[in-house]
C-alpha positions in Angstrom: 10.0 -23.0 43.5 9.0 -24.7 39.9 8.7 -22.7 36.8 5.9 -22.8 34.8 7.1 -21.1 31.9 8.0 -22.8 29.0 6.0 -26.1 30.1 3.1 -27.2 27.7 -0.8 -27.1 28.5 -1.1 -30.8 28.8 2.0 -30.6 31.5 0.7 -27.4 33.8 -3.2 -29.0 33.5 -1.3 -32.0 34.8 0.4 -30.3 37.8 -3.3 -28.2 38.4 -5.2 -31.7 38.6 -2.9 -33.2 41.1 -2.5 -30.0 43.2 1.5 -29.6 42.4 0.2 -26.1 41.2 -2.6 -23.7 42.0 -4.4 -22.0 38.7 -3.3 -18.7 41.1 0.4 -19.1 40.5 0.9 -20.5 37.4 -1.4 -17.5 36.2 0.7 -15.1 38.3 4.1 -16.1 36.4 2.8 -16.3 33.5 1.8 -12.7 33.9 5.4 -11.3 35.9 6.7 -12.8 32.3 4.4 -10.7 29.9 4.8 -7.7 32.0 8.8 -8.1 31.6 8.9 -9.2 27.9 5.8 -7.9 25.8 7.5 -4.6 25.3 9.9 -6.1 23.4 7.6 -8.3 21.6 3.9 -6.4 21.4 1.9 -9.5 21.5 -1.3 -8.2 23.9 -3.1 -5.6 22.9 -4.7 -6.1 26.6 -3.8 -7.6 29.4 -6.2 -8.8 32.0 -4.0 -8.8 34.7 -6.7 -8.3 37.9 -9.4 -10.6 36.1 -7.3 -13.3 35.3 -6.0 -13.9 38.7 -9.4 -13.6 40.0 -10.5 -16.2 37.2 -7.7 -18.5 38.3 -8.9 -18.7 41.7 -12.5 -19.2 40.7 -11.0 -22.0 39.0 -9.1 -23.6 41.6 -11.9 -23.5 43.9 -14.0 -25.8 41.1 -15.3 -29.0 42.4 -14.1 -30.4 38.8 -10.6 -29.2 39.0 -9.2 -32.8 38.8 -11.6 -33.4 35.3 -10.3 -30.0 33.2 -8.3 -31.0 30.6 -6.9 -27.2 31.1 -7.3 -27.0 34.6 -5.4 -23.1 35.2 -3.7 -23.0 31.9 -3.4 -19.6 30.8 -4.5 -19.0 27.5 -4.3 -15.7 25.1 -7.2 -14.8 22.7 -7.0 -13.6 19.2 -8.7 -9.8 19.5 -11.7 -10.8 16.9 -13.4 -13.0 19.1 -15.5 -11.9 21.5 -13.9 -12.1 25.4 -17.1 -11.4 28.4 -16.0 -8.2 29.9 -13.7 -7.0 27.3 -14.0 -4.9 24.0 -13.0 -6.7 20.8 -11.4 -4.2 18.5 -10.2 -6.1 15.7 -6.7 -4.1 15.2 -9.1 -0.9 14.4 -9.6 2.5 15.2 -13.3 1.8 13.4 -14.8 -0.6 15.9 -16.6 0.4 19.5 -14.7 -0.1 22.2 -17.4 -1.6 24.1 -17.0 -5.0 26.7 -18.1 -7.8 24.8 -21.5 -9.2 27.0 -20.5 -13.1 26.0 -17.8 -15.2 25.0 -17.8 -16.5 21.8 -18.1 -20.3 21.8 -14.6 -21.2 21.6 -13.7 -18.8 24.5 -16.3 -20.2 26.8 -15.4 -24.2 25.6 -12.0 -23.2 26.4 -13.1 -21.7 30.0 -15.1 -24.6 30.8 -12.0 -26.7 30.3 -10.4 -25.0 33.0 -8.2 -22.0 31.0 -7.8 -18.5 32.3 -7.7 -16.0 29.4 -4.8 -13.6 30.5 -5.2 -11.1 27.1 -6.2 -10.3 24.0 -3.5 -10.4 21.2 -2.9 -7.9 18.8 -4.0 -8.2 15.0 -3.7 -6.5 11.4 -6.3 -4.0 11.2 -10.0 -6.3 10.7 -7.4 -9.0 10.2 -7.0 -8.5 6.7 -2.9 -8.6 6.1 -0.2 -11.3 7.4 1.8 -8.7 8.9 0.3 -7.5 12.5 1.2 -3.6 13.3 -1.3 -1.0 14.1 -2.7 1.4 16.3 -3.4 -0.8 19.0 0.2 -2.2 18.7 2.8 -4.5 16.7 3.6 -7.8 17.4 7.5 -9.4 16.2 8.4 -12.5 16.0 10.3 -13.5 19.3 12.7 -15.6 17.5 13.6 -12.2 15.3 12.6 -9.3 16.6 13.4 -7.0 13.6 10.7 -9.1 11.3 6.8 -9.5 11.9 5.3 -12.1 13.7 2.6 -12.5 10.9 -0.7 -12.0 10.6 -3.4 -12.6 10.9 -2.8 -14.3 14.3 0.3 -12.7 14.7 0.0 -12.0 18.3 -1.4 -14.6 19.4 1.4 -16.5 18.0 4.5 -14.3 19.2 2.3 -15.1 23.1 3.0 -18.0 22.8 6.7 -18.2 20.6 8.0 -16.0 23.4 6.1 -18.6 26.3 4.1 -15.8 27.3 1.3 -18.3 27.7 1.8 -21.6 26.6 -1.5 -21.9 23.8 -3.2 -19.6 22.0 -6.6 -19.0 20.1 -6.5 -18.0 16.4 -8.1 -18.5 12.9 -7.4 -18.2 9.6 -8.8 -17.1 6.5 -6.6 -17.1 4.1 -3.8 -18.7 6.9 -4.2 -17.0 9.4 -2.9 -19.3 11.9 -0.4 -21.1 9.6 1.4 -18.0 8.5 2.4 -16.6 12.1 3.2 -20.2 13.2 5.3 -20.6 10.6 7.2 -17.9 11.4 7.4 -18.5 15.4 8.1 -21.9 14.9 4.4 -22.8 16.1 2.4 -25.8 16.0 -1.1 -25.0 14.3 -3.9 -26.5 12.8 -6.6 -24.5 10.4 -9.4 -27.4 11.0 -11.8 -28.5 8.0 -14.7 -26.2 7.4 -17.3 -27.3 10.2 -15.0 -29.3 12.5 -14.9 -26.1 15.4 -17.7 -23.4 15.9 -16.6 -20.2 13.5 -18.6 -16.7 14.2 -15.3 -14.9 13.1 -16.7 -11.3 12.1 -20.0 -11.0 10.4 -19.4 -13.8 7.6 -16.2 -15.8 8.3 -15.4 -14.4 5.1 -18.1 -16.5 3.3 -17.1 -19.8 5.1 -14.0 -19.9 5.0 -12.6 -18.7 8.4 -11.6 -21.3 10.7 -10.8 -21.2 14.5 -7.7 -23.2 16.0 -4.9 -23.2 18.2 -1.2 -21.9 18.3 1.1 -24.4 20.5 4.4 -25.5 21.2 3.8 -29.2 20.5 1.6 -31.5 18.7 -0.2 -32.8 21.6 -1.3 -28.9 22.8 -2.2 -28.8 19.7 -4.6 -32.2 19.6 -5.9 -31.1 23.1 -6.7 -27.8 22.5 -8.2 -28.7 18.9 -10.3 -31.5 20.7 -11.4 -29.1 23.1 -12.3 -26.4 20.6 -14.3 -29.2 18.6 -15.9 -30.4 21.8 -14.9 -34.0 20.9 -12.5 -36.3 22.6 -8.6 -35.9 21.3 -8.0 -38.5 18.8 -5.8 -41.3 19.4 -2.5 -41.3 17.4 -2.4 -44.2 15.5 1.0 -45.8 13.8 -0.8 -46.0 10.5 1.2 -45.2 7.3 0.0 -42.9 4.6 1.1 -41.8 0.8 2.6 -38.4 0.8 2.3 -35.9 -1.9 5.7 -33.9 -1.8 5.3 -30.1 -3.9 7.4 -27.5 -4.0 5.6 -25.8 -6.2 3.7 -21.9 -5.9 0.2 -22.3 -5.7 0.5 -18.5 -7.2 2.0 -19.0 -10.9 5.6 -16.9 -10.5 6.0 -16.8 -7.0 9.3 -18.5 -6.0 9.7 -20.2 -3.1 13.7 -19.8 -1.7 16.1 -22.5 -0.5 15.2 -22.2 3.2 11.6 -23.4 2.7 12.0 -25.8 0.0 15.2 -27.5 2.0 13.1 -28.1 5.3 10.0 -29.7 2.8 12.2 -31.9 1.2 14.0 -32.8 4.4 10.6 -33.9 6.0 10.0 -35.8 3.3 12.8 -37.6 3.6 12.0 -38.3 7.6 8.8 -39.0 6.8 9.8 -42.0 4.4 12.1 -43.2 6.8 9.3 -43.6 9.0 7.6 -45.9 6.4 5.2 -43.3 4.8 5.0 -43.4 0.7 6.2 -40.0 -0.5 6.4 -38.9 -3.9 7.0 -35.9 -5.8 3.3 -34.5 -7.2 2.0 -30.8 -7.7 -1.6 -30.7 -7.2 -3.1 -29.3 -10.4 -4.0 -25.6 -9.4 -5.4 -23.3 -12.1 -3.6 -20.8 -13.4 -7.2 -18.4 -12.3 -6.1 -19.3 -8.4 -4.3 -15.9 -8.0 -7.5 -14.1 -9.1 -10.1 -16.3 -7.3 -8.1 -15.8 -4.0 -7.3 -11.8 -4.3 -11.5 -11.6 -5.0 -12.6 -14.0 -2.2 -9.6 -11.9 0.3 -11.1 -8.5 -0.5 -14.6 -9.6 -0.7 -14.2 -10.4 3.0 -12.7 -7.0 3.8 -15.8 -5.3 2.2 -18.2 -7.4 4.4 -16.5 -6.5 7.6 -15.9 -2.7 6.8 -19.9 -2.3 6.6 -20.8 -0.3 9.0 -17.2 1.1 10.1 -16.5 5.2 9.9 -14.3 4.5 6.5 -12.7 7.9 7.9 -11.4 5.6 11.4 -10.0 2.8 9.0 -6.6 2.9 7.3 -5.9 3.6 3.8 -5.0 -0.1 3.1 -8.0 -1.6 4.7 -10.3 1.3 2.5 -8.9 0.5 -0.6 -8.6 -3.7 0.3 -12.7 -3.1 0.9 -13.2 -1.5 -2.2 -11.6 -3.3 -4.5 -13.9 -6.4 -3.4 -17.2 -4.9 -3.2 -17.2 -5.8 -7.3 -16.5 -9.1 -6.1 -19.2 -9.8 -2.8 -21.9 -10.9 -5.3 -19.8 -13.6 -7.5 -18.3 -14.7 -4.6 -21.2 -15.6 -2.8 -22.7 -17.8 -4.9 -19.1 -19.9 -4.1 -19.0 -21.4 -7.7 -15.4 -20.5 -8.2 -14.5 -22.8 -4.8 -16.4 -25.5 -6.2 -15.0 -25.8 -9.1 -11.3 -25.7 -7.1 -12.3 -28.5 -5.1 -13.6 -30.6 -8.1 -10.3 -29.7 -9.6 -8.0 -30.8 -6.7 -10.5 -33.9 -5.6 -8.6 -36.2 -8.0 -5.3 -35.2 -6.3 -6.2 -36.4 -3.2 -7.5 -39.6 -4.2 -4.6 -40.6 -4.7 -2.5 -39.3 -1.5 -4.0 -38.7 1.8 -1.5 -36.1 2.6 0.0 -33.1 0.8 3.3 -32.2 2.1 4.6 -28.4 1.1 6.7 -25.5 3.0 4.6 -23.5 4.5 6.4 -19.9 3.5 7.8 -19.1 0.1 10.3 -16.7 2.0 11.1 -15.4 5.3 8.1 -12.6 6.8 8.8 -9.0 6.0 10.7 -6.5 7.8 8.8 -5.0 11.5 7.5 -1.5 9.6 4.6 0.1 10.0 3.0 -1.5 6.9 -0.5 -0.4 8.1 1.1 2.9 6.8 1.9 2.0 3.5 -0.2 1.8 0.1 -2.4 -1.3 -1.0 -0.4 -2.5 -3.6 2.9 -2.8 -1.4 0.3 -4.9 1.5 -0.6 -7.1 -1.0 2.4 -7.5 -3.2 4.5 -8.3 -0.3 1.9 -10.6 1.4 1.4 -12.6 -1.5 5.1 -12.9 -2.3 5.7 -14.8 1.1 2.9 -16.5 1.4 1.0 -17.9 -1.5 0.9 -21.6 -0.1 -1.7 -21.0 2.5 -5.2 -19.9 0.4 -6.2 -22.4 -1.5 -7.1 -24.5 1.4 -9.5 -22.2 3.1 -11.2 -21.8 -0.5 -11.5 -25.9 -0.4 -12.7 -25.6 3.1 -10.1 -28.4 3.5 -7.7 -29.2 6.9 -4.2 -27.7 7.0 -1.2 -27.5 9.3 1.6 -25.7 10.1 5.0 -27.6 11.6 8.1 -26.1 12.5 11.0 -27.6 10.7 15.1 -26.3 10.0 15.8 -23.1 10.7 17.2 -19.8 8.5 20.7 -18.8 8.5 19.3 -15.3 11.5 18.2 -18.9 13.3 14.9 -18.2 13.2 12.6 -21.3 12.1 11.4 -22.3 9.1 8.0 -24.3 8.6 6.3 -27.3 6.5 2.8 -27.4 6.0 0.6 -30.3 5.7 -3.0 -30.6 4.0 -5.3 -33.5 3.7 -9.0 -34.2 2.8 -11.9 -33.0 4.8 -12.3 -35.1 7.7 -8.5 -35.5 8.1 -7.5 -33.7 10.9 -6.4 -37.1 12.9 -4.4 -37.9 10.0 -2.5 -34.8 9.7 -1.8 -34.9 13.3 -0.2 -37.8 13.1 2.0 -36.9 10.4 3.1 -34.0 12.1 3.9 -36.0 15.7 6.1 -38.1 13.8 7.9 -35.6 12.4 8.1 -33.8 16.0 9.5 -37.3 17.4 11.8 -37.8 14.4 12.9 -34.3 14.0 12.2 -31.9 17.7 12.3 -28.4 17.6 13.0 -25.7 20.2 9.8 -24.9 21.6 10.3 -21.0 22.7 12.3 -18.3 21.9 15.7 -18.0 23.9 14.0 -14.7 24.9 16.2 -14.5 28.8 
């Protein structure tokens, strides 16, 4: 009998189309593995064991089958988008546990390309921190099971690190996506503001929430992007491009350690052996950039705790909402993201790709942080991760790559930005540093 686990979306849609595999089996495995593994791991906060396999059969029984670019892939769903059927908690004792009457766009988009959702994945409480533990469960990185997976996306992203599915539906508001990927040596792609459908919470954080995928391999990622975008995937092209190489904190006096800063300049170096232009340039960020993200990051939290019981919702989250309700109303008006993107314009001008790690450090210990006080969320969050916001407050395209490893072996990460309307480009970039430079795909879990 063939395995199905481990393989790629673009491989099991394959075997679907040609009827090498029924939606109804692959589905079925996929499921035997979470069932074995996901104790270990915490990625689903649900699993839709009975429904999925009926879901797979609807699909195999679709006159189409031979068309779906994701003909019986089995797919997991981050748990703040809405899934027909099935409550959308959002990491939170606050929110109703009522079935969700619709998908949101990208579910269906992702349904009516032939995927079977198996689950919803667990996430930080209203997906504020980029460490995933809570009531409804804690998700670990497969690759290190004694550190988080991340966060926002965190267990969407140990899914599919641990080949629990093979792709994954997240977003990122601050990186969201990037940050988890980065740690479970993921393929991701935070798409330029407008690009895919958004409708994360109430106000995607003021625009700047983005939905994507988590994958195994630049092409998952491509497919599942073009899918989400409701566009055809975009031809890889062999087209060379000038590459900004920074190692420099975003966040004046964060330091970024060896690990992260060795795997950038190493892809820099494969990259200019593939005939790309790279240089070393810092982006001019402002020295405000620490303030305009902590606003814009709480801000969001107070928008999406209206309405909640502040009694059901954890310390953290209270005091995270709090502190930005001074900031909803200057953030609104989005003046201070204008003036970033008028600030970092010039930049990219000049190079059409900005290459960076994507970490400053390895993810924090597996604790229940949900438990601890504010400052020690934030503190921690922003010491490992300050790369990722400013491009969510540009609205701009990002990516996450996996690239070298730490000395525990789990992976390290590069992340790649361009200018809106760049997502082919990045994708590019980051196929040719898959070619030049493969990574191990899953975690040696067995």
């Amino acid at each position: 009998m063939t395995s199905w686990i481990g393989r790629t979306a673009a491989e099991i849609a394959a075997a679907v189309q040609e009827k090498r595999a029924t939606p109804r089996e692959v589905v079925a495995e996929h499921l035997a593995r979470i069932e074995r593994l996901d104790g270990r791991i915490g990625a689903f906060r649900t699993v839709r064991t009975e429904a999925a396999l009926a879901e797979a059969d609807e699909v195999g029984a679709r006159a189409d089958l031979a068309e779906l670019p994701l003909a019986g892939v089995p797919i997991a769903v981050k748990d703040n988008l809405a899934v027909r059927g099935e409550s959308k908690r959002v990491g939170s004792a606050a929110t109703p546990d009522t079935p969700s009457t619709e998908d949101h766009v990208t579910v269906a988009r992702l349904r009516a390309a032939g995927a079977v959702v198996v689950g919803l994945t667990n996430v930080p409480e209203l997906c504020v921190f980029g460490t995933t533990e809570g009531i409804h469960g804690t998700a670990r990185n497969p690759w290190d099971t004694s550190r988080t997976a991340g966060g926002s996306s965190g267990g969407s992203a140990a899914a599919v690190a641990a080949g629990l599915v093979p792709i994954a539906l997240g977003n990122d508001g601050m990186g969201s996506l990037r940050i988890p990927a980065a740690n479970c040596g993921l393929v991701t792609i935070k798409p330029g503001h407008g690009v895919v459908p958004a409708g994360v919470s109430d106000g995607d954080w003021f625009g700047m929430s983005e939905n994507g995928p988590l994958a195994t391999t630049v092409e998952d990622a491509r497919l599942m992007l073009a899918i989400l975008a409701d566009t055809e995937p975009a031809s890889p092209s062999a087209a060379t491009h000038t590459i900004a190489l920074s190692l420099r904190s975003p966040i004046a006096g964060i330091a970024i350690t060896k690990p992260y800063t060795a795997a950038a300049r190493e892809a820099a170096g494969v990259l200019m052996k593939a005939g790309h232009q790279v240089r070393r340039a810092d982006p001019s960020y402002p020295m405000s950039l620490s303030f305009t993200s902590l606003a814009h990051w709480t801000a969001g939290t107070s928008e999406d705790a209206q309405g909640l019981d502040p009694r059901q919702l954890t310390r953290r989250t209270r005091v995270h909402a709090a502190v930005g309700r001074r900031f909803v109303k200057g953030v609104r008006t989005g003046a201070s993201r204008d003036a970033l993107r008028r600030r970092l314009e010039p930049f990219f001008e000049e190079y059409d790709v900005l290459l960076t790690p994507a970490l400053a450090r390895r993810s924090p210990k597996s604790v229940p942080w949900h438990e601890r006080g504010w400052l020690r969320n934030v503190l921690a969050n922003t010491n490992y991760s300050p790369l990722t916001p400013p491009w969510n407050l540009t609205g701009w395209p990002a990516m996450s790559i996996p690239f070298g490893k730490l000395p525990s072996g789990a992976p390290t990460a590069v992340q790649l930005v361009g200018r809106p309307g760049s997502e082919a480009v990045l994708l590019e970039v980051a196929e040719q540093l898959e070619k030049l430079h493969p990574w191990a795909r899953t975690a040696p879990l067995d």
